[in-house]
N, C-alpha and C positions, 0 to 999 in steps of 0.2 A: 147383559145388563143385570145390575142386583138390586132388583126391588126390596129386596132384604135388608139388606143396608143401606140403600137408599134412603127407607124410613126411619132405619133409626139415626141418622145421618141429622135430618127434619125434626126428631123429638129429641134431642141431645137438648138446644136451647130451652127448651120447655114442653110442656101437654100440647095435644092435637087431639083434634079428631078427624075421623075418614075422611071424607070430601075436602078438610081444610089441606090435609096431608098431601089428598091429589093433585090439589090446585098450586101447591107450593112447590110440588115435584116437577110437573108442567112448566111451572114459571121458571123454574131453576134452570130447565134443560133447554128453555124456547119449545116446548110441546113435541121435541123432534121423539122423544118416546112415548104416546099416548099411554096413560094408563085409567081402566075403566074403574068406578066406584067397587064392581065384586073383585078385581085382582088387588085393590088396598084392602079393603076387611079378610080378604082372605089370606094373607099376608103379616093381616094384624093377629089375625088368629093363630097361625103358627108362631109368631116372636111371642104372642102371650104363652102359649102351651111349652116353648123351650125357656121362659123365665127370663124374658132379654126383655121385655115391656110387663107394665101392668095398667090394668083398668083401673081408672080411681074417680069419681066424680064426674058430675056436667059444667059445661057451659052454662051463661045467661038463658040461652036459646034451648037447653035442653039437651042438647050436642054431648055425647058420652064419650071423654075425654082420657087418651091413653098417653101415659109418659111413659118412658128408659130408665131401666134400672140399674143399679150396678155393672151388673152382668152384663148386660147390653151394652154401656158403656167400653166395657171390656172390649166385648168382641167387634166394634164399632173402632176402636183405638188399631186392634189387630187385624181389622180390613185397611183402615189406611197403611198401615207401614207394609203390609205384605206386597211383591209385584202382581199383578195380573199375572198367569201363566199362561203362557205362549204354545207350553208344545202341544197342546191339544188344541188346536184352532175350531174356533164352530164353524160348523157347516155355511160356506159362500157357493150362495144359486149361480154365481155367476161361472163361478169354475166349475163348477159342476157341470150348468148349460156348455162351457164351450168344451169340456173333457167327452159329455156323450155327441156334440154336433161332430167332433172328427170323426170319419170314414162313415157318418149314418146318411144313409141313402137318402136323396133328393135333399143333402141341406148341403148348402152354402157357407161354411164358417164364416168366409171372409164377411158374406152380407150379415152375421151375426153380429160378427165385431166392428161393422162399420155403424149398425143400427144400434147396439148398445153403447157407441162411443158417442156418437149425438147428443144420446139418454145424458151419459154421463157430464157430457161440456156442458151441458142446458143444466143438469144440478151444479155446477160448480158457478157459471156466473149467478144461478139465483143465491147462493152461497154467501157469495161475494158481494154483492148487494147486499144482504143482511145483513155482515160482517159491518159492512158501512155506516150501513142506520144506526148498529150496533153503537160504531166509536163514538156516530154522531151524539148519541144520545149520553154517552158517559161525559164527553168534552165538552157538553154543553151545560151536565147537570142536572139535565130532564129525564132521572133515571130513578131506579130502586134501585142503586148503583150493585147490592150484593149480586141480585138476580141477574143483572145486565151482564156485569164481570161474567160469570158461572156462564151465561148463554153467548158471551164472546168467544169460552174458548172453548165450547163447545162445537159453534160456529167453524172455527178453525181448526178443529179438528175433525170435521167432518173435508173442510176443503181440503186437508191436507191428502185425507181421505182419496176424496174425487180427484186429485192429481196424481198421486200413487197409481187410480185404477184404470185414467188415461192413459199414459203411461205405457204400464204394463197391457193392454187393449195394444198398441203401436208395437210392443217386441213381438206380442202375439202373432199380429198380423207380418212385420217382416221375416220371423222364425217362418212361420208358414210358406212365404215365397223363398225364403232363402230353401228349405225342404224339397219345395215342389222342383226349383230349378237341378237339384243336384240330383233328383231322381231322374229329371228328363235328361240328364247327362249323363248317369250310371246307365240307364237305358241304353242310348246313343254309342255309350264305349263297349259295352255288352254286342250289340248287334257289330258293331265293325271289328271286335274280336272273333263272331265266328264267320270262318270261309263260307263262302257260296257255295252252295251245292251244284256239282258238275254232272248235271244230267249223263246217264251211263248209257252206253250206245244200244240202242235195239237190235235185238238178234234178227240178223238176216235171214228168210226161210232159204234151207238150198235148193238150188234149179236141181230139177228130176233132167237127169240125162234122156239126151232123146237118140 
């Protein structure tokens, strides 16, 4: 996530200040990225030090007020049209968790993957519900329609999300038994390929002539 341009994103229309900045960022995303009062100033303070904002006046209230500058502008124009890049994915706990639970003593993958699939269905219909209230509140008009849109597809692309990671949770779990089974069979062929061993006869002691 770029809080980086996220803000400047938020002062493109006009001047802001901190907490108005946060509050508009919140609203924009439905709050699914908290962001605290010191990560917006401190944010602010790097876009003022590379010359992408400046400080210029207050509010009514006092509120010391930052706009986008040219520059800013700029590099605001050249975050949208660039892709996301993909080939360096950031670090997912979850692959992670389920990469170190194979062969680690006393865990249970399978119970991993069934207790994080749960997890996962339970976000997706709270998801989905929201998604709802979402339309309702556009189709009805009882909305900040920009923020509403901005947090519909959010919304949905979070669900898209959580059905990708069910999903791939379910290949998980059949790759694993399909595994286990073909081990217990490579086992099985293994042992009927080698002969039984033929006990070799014990040596007779010789009878002493009498």
């Amino acid at each position: 996530m770029s809080i980086r341009h996220g803000l400047l994103a938020l002062l493109e229309p006009g001047p802001r200040y901190g907490s108005q900045l946060r509050s508009e960022f919140e609203s924009r995303t439905g709050s699914t990225w908290p962001l605290n009062v010191g990560q917006v100033y401190t944010t602010l303070s790097r876009l003022k030090r590379d010359g992408l904002i400046e400080q210029g006046g207050e509010d009514e209230a006092g509120h010391a007020l930052y706009a986008i500058t040219d520059a800013g502008r700029e590099e605001l124009r050249a975050w949208f049209e660039k892709p996301v890049d993909r080939t360096s994915p950031a670090r997912d706990e979850l692959a992670i968790k389920l990469a170190m639970a194979v062969g680690a003593p006393g865990v249970d993958i399978r119970n991993v993957i069934q207790s994080q699939r749960r997890h996962t269905v339970k976000a997706m219909q709270d998801y989905t519900r929201l998604k709802a209230q979402a339309i309702t509140a556009l189709e009805s008009g009882a909305s900040q329609e920009r923020d509403d849109v901005a947090w519909l597809l959010v919304l949905e692309q979070l669900i898209f999300q959580t059905e990708a990671e069910a999903r791939w949770l379910d290949h998980c779990e059949a790759r694993l038994i399909r595994l286990s089974a073909a081990a217990t069979t490579q086992t099985a062929t293994t042992a009927q390929a080698v002969p039984p061993r033929v006990p070799l006869p014990s040596r007779a002691t010789p009878r002493q002539g009498t």
